[in-house]
C-alpha positions as CSV (number, residue, x, y, z in Angstrom):
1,X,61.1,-44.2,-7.2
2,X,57.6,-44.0,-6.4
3,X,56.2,-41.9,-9.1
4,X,57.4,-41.2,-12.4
5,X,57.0,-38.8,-14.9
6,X,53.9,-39.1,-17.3
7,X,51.8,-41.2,-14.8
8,X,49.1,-40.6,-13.0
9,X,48.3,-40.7,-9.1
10,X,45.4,-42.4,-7.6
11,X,44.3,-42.0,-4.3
12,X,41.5,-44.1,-2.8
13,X,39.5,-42.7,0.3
14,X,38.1,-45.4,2.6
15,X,35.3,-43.8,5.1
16,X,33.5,-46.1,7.7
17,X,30.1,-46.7,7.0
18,X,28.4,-45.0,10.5
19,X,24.6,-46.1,10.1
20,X,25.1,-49.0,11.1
21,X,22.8,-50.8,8.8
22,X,25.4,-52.8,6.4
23,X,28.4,-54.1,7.0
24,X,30.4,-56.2,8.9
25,X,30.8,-55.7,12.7
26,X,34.0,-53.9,13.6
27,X,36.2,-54.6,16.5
28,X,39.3,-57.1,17.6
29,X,38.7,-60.5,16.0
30,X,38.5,-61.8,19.3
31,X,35.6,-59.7,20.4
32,X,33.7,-60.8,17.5
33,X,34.7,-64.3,18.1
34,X,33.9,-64.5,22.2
35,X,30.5,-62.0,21.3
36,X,29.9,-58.3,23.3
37,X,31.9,-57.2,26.1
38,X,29.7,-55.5,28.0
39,X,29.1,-58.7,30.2
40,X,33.0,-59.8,30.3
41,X,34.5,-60.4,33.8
42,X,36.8,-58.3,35.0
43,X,39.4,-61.2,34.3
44,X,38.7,-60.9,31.1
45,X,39.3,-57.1,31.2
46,X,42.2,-57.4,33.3
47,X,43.7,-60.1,30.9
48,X,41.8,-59.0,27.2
49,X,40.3,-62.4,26.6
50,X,37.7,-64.3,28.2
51,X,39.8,-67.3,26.8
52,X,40.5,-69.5,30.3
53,X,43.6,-70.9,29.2
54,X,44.3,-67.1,27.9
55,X,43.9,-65.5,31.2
56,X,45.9,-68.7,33.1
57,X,48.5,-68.3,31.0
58,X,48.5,-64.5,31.4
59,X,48.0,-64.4,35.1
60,X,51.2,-66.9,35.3
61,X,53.7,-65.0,33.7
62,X,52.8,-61.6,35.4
63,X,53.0,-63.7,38.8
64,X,56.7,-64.7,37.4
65,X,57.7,-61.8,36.7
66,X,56.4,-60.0,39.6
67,X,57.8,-62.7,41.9
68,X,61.3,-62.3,40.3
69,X,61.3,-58.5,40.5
70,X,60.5,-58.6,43.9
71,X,63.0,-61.3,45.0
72,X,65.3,-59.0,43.1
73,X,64.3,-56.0,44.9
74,X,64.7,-57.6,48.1
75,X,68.1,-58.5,47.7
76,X,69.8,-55.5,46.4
77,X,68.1,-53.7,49.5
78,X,69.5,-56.4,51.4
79,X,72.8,-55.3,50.1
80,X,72.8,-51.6,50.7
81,X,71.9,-52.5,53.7
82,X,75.1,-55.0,54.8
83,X,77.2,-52.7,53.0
84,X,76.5,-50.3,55.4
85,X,77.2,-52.2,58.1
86,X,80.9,-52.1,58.2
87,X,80.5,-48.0,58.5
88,X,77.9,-48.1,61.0
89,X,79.6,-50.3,63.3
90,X,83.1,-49.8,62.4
91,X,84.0,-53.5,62.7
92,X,84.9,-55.3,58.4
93,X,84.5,-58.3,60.3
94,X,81.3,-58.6,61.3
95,X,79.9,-57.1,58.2
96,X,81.9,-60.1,56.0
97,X,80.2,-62.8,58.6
98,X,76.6,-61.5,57.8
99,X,77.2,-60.9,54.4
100,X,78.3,-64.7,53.9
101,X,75.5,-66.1,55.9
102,X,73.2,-63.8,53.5
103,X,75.2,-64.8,50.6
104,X,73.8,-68.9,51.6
105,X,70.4,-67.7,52.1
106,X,70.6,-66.5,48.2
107,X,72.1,-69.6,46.9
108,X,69.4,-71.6,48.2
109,X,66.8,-69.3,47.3
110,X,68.1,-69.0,43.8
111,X,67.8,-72.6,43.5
112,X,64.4,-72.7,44.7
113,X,63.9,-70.0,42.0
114,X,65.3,-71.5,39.3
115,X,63.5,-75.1,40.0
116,X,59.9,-72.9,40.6
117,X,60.5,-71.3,37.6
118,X,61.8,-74.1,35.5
119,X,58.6,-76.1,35.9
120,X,56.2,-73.0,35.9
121,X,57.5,-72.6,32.4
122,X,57.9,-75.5,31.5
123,X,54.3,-76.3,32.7
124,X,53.1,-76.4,29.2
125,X,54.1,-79.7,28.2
126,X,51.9,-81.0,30.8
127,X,53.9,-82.9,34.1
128,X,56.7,-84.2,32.4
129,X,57.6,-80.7,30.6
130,X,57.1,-79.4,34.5
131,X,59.4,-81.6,36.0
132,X,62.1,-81.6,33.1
133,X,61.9,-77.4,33.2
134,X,62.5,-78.0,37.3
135,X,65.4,-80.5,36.3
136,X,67.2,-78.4,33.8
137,X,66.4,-75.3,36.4
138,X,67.8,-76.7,39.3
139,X,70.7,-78.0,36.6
140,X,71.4,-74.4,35.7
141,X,71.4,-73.2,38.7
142,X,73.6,-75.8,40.8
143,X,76.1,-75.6,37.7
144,X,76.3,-71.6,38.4
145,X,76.9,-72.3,42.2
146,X,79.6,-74.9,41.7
147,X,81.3,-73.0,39.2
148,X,81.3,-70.0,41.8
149,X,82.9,-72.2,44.7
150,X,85.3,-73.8,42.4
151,X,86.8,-70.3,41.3
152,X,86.9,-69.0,44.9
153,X,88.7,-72.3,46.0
154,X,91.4,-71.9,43.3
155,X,92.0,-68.5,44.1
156,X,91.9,-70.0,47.8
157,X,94.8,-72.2,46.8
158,X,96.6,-69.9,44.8
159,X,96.9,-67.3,47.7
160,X,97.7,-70.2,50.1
161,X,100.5,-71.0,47.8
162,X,102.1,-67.4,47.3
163,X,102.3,-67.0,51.0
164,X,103.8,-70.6,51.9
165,X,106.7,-69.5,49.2
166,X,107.1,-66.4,50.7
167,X,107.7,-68.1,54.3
168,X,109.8,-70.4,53.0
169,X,111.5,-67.6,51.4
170,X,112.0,-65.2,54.0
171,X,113.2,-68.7,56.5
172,X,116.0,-69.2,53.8
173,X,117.0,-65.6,53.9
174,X,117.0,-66.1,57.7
175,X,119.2,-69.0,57.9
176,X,123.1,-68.8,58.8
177,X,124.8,-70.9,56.7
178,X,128.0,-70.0,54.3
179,X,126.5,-69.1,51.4
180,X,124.2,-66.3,52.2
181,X,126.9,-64.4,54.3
182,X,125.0,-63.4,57.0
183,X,125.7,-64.1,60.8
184,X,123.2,-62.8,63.2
């Protein structure tokens, strides 16, 4: 409870002081710290520090980011694109082909990303946090692919299995012999 019964409220007004005369100067700490702004660079607009490392720093991850969304952009156009194909064209097959020679273009490129990315992040250990974030990147990513092709080839092998029992089934079935009473 904030107030109780029997007390008394006290409420402090704080006005700023606008001669000008006394006082501390008032602004972001970094202002004060890096001096006026009127003659900042447009970097340092752009970025809100005239800190170098700042602005790299800033300028890198909105490169990253904007290099990811675009690659992301680009594929999912790519996409609706292919999956219009089949319509277009009428023919499943040639749609599948071009959408597996696309689907290699993206595991490669999503390597490349994932290495480029690695070591632009992990670029602030100096080289050897670069080329361990390219390592575990390229790790990452290779793991995902393999994973990928693993699944597809046991379901590959699965389906390969189900249809060899079924021909061996439906040969059986077709076979005179005594047992399964059947002359053709």
């Amino acid at each position: 409870m904030l107030y109780q019964k029997g007390t008394q409220r006290i409420e402090i007004i704080v006005r700023k002081d606008t001669s000008g005369g006394f006082g501390a100067k008032e602004g972001d700490s970094e202002d004060i710290s890096n001096g006026d702004r009127k003659g900042s660079t447009f970097l340092g607009r752009l970025t809100g520090s005239e800190n170098k490392q700042r602005q790299k720093r800033v300028l890198k991850t909105n490169a990253t980011h904007a290099l990811a969304v675009a690659k992301q952009i680009t594929d999912l156009s790519i996409e609706y694109y292919i999956s219009g194909l089949g319509y277009q064209n009428g023919d499943q097959a040639l749609q599948g082909v071009i959408q597996r020679k696309v689907e290699i273009v993206k595991d490669v490129t999503n390597v490349a990303s994932s290495v480029s990315m690695g070591a632009l992040y992990g670029a602030w250990g100096g080289p050897i946090g670069s080329a361990l974030g390219a390592v575990f990147g390229a790790a990452s990513s290779l793991t995902s692919i393999g994973v990928k092709y693993a699944g597809r080839q046991r379901d590959f092998n699965y389906k390969i299995f189900k249809e060899n029992n079924e021909l061996e089934y439906q040969r059986a079935r077709a076979n005179i012999s005594l047992t399964n009473g059947r002359l053709r």
